[in-house]
C-alpha positions as CSV (number, residue, x, y, z in Angstrom):
1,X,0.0,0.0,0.0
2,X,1.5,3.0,-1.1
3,X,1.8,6.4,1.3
4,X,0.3,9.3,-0.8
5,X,2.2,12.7,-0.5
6,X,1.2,16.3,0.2
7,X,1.2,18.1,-2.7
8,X,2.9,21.0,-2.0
9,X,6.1,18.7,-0.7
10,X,6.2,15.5,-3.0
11,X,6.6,18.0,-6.1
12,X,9.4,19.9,-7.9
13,X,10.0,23.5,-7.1
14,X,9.0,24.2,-11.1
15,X,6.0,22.0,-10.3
16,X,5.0,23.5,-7.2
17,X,5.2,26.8,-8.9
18,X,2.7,25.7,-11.0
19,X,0.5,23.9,-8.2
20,X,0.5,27.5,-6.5
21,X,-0.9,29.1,-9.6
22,X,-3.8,27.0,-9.8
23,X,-4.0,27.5,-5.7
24,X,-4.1,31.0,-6.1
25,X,-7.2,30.3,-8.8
26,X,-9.0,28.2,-6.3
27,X,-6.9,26.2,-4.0
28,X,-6.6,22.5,-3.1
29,X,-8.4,21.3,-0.5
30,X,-9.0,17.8,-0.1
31,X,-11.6,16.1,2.6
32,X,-11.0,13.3,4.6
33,X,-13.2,11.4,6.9
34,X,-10.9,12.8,10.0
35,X,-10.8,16.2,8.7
36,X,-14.4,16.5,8.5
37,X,-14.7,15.3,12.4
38,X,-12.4,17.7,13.7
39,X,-13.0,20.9,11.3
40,X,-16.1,20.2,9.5
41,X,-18.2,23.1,12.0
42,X,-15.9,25.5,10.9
43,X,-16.2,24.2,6.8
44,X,-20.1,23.6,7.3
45,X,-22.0,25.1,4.3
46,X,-23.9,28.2,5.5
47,X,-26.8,27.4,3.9
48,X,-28.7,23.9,3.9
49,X,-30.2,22.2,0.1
50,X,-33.1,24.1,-1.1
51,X,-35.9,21.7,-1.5
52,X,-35.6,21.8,-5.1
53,X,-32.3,20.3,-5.0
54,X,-32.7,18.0,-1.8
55,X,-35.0,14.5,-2.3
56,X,-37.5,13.5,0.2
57,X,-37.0,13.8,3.7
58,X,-36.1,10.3,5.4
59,X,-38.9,8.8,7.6
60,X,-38.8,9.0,11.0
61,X,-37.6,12.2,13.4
62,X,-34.5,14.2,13.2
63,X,-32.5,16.0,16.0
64,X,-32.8,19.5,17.0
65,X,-28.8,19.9,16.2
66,X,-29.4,17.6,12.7
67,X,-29.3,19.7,9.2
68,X,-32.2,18.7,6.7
69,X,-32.1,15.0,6.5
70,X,-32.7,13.9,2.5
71,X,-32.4,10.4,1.1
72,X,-31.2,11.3,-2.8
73,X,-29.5,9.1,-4.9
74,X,-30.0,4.8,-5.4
75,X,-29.4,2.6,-1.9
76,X,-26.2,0.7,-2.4
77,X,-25.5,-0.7,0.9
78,X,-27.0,-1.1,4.4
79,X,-25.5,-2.4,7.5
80,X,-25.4,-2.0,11.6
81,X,-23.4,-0.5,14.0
82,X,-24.9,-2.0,17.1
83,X,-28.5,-0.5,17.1
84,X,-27.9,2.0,14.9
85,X,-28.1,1.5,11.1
86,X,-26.6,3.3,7.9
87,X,-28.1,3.2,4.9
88,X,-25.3,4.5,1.7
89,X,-27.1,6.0,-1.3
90,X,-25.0,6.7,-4.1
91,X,-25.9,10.3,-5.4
92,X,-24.5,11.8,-8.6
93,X,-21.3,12.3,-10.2
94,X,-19.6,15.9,-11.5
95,X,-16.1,17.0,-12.0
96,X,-13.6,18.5,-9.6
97,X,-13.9,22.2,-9.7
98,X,-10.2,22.0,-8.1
99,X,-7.7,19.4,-7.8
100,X,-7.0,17.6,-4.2
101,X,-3.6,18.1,-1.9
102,X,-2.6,15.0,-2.2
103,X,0.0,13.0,-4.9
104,X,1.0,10.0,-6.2
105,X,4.4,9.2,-5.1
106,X,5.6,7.6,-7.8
107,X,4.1,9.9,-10.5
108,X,4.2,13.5,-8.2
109,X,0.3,13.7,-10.4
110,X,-2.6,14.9,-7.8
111,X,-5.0,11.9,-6.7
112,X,-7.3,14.1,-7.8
113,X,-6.9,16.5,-10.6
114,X,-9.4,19.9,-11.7
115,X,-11.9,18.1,-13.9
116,X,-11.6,14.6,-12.6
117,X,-15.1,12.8,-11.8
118,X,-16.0,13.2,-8.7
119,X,-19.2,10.5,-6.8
120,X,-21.4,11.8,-4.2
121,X,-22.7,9.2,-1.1
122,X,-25.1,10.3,1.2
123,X,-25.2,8.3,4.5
124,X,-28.5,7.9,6.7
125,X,-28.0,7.1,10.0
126,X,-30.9,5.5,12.3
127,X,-30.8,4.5,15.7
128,X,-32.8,1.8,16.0
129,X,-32.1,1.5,20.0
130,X,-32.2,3.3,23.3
131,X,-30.7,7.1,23.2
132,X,-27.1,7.3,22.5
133,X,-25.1,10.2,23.6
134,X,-22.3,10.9,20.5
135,X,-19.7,13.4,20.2
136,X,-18.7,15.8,17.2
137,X,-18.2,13.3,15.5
138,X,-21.0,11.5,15.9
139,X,-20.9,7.9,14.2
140,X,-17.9,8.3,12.3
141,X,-18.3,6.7,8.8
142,X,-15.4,6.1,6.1
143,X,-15.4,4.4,3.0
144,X,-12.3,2.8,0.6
145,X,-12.6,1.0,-2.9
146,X,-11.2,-2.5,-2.2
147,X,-8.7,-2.1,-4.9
148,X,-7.6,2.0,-2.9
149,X,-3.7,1.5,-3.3
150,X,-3.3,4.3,-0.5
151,X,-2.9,4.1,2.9
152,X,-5.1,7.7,3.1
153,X,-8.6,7.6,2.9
154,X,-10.1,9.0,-0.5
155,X,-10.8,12.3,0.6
156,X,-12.5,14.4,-1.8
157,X,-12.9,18.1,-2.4
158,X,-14.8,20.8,0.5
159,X,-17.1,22.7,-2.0
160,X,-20.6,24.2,-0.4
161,X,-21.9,25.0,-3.6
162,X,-21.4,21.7,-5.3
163,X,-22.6,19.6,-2.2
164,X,-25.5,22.1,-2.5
165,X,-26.3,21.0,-6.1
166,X,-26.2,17.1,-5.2
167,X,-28.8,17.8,-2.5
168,X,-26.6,16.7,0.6
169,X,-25.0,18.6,3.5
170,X,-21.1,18.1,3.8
171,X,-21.8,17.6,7.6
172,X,-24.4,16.6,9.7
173,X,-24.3,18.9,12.2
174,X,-26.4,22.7,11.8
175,X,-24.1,25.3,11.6
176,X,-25.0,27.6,14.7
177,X,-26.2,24.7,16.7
178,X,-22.9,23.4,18.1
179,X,-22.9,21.8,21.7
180,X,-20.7,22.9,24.5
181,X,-19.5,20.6,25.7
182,X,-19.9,18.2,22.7
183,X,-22.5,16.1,23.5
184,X,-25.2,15.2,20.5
185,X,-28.2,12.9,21.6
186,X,-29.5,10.7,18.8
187,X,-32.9,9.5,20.2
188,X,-35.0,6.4,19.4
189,X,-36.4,6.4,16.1
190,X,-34.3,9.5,14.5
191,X,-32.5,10.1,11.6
192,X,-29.3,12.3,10.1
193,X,-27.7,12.3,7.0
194,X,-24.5,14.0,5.0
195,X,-22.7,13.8,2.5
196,X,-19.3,13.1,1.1
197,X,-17.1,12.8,-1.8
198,X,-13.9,10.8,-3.7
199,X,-13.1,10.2,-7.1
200,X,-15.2,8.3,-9.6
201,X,-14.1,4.3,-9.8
202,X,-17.2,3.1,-12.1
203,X,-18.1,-0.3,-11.3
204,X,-15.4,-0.7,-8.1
205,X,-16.5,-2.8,-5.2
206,X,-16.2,-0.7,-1.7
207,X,-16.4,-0.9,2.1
208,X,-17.8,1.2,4.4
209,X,-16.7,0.8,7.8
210,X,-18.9,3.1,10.6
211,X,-17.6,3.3,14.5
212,X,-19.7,4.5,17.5
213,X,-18.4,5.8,19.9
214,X,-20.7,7.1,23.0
215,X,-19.5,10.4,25.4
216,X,-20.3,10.8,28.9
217,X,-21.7,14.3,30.1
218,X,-18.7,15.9,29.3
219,X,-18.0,14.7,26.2
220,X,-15.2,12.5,27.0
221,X,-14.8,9.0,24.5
222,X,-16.2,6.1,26.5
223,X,-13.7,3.9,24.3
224,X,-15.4,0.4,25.9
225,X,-18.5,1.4,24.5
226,X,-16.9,1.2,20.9
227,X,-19.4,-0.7,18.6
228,X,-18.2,-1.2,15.0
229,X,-19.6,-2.3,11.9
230,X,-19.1,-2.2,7.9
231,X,-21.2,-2.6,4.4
232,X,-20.2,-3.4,1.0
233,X,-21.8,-2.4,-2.2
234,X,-20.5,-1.1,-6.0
235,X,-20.5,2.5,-7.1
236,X,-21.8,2.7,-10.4
């Protein structure tokens, strides 16, 4: 498994001149699973899907601290994390409006390059048990092609407006409704959803693997409470 590079160190000085030009046009920022649960408040589109652009809400209720919950897109894989359940629909496709911050080692190319396809996933996640207390980053969720010769994840590109135009949120959480300390209660019966990206394998075979991890009152991991769990489907 190969270790993928930073951009903006695995390249040639001519090459990272270049690199800065197109950073300097829009910039490379590539999303990854761990990013999003330590920064994703502060990357958190302002604005939520229009109901134009969202599908129908998902059955059953939603939390208070939950952005719109929408089920777009063709169910490709369903699976439990204890009593909770996730439900993967795969979304749309469109092209990278940027390229990513990472590189091939061996050919110093971007993972993901300005124009590349991009896929869209939306995740819905149910509790199907008693009220779990989560933290900010709630059931973490991660998916890799079988065949991903990386040892990163396949982080795709932070872009409100083109989440916006699939119909999904980047993260689950509604901006301006952030807990302190991080404590996010998923009740019996409810429901969030978000979104993510990574480049465009048509017909690949993927995992997702999901983790929940309860907090106590103050937030703090209760690590022995760790349930895990993981689907497979194929991205069309």
């Amino acid at each position: 498994m190969h270790t993928a590079r930073p951009i903006k160190t695995a390249l040639t000085a001519a090459a990272v001149t270049a690199l800065l030009t197109l950073s300097a046009c829009g910039g490379s920022d590539e999303e990854t699973a761990t990013d999003r649960a330590t920064t994703a408040q502060s990357e958190a589109p302002t604005e939520e899907p229009s109901a134009s652009a969202a599908a129908d809400p998902a059955s059953g209720d939603q939390p208070a601290w939950a952005a719109s919950t929408a089920t777009p897109g063709e169910k490709i894989s369903t699976f439990e994390v204890g009593d909770i359940t996730v439900d993967v629909h795969q979304v749309g496709t469109a092209p990278a409006p940027k390229q990513g911050m990472w590189v091939d080692p061996k050919t110093n190319k971007p993972l993901i390059a300005q124009g590349d396809p991009l896929v869209f996933v939306n995740y819905v996640v149910t509790n199907n048990g008693d009220a779990v207390d989560l933290g900010s980053s709630l059931v973490n969720i991660s998916a890799r092609y079988d065949d991903w010769a990386y040892a990163q994840g396949m982080g795709g590109i932070t872009d409100s407006a083109l989440y916006e135009s699939q119909g999904v949120v980047s993260f689950p959480i509604k901006p301006g409704t952030a807990q302190e300390p991080p404590v996010y209660t998923l009740e019996k019966g409810q429901t969030y959803s978000y979104g993510e990206n990574f480049h465009h394998q048509k017909s690949s075979k993927i995992t997702f693997k999901a983790t929940v991890t309860p907090v106590d009152a103050e937030g703090e991991l209760l690590h022995d409470q760790r349930v895990e769990g993981e689907g497979t489907g194929t991205i069309e």
